[in-house]
C-alpha positions as CSV (number, residue, x, y, z in Angstrom):
1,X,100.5,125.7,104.0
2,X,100.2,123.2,106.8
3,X,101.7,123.8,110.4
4,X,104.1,121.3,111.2
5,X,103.6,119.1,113.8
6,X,105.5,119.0,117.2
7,X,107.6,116.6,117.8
8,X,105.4,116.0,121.0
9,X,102.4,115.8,119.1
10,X,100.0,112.7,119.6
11,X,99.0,111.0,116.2
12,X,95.0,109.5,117.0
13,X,94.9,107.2,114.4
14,X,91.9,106.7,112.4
15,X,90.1,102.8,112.5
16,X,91.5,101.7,109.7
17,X,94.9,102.4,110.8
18,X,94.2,100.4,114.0
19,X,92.8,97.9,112.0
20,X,95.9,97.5,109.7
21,X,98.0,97.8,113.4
22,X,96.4,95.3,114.3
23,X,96.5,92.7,111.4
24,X,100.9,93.2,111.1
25,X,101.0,92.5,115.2
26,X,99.1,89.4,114.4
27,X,102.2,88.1,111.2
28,X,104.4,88.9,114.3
29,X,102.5,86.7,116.8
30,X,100.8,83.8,115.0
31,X,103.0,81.3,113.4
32,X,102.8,80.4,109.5
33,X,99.9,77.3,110.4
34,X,97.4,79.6,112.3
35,X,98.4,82.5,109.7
36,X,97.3,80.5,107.1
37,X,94.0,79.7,108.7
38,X,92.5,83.6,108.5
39,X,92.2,85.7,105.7
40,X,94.0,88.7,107.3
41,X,92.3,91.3,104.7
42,X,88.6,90.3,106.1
43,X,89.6,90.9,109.2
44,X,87.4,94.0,110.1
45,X,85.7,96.0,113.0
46,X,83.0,92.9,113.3
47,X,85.7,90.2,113.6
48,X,85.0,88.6,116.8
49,X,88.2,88.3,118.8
50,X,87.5,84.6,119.3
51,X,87.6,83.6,115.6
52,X,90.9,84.3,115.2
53,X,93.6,81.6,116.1
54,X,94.7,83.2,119.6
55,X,95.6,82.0,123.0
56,X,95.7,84.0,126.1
57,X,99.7,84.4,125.5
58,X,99.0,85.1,121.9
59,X,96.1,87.9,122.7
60,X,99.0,89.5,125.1
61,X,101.6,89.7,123.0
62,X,99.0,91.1,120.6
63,X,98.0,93.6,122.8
64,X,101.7,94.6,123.2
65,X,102.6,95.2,120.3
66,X,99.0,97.5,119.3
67,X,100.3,98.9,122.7
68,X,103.8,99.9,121.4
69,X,102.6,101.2,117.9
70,X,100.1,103.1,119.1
71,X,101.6,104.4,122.5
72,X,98.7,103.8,124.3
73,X,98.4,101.2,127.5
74,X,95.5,98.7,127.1
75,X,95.2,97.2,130.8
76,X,95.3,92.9,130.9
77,X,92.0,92.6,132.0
78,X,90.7,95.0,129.2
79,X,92.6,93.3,127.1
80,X,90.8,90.1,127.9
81,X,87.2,91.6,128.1
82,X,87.5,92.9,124.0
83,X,85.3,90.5,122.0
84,X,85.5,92.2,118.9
85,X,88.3,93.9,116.9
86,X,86.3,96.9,116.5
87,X,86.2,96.8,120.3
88,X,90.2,97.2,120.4
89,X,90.1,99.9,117.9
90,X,87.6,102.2,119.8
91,X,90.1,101.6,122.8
92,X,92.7,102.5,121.5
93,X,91.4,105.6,119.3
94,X,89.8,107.1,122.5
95,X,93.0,106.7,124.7
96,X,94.9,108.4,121.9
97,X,92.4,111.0,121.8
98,X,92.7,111.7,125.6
99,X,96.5,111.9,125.5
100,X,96.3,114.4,122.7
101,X,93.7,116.0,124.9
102,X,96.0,116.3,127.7
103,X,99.1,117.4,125.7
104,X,96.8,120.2,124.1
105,X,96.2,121.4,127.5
């Protein structure tokens, strides 16, 4: 029988997780034009960053909302260096893994 899990307990998602986090936050930032231009299901840890249909507004409030479903802070200019999705998900997997670290401890 498993343990249960504190309350306090950081979930480090796996990639595709972030990858899935990531494809809903982009239904909730692009419209129904630019959403209709990418196959959201392709989208993968290759996808460059620049192929999808994203200003620098759009990539923040992307960032945001990986930010708030994964509880992690992704910094603006980090945000702007990522160049692939892949990229975003290593971020955010290792600064999940440090809080957990750090809650361990």
């Amino acid at each position: 029988m498993a343990e249960p899990t504190s309350p306090a307990a950081v979930h480090v998602p796996d990639a595709d997780e972030v990858i899935t986090g990531l494809r809903d936050a982009l239904t909730g930032v692009l419209d129904a034009a630019d959403l209709a231009r990418i196959d959201l299901d392709a989208i993968d840890a290759d996808t460059p960053l620049l192929s999808l249909p994203i200003d620098s507004l759009a990539l923040m409030d992307l960032m945001t909302r990986v930010e708030d479903r994964f509880r992690v802070y992704i910094p603006e200019d980090r945000a702007y260096a990522f160049t692939t999705v892949g990229e975003v998900v290593d971020y955010v997997r290792a600064k999940a893994a440090a809080k957990a670290a750090r809650r361990r401890s």
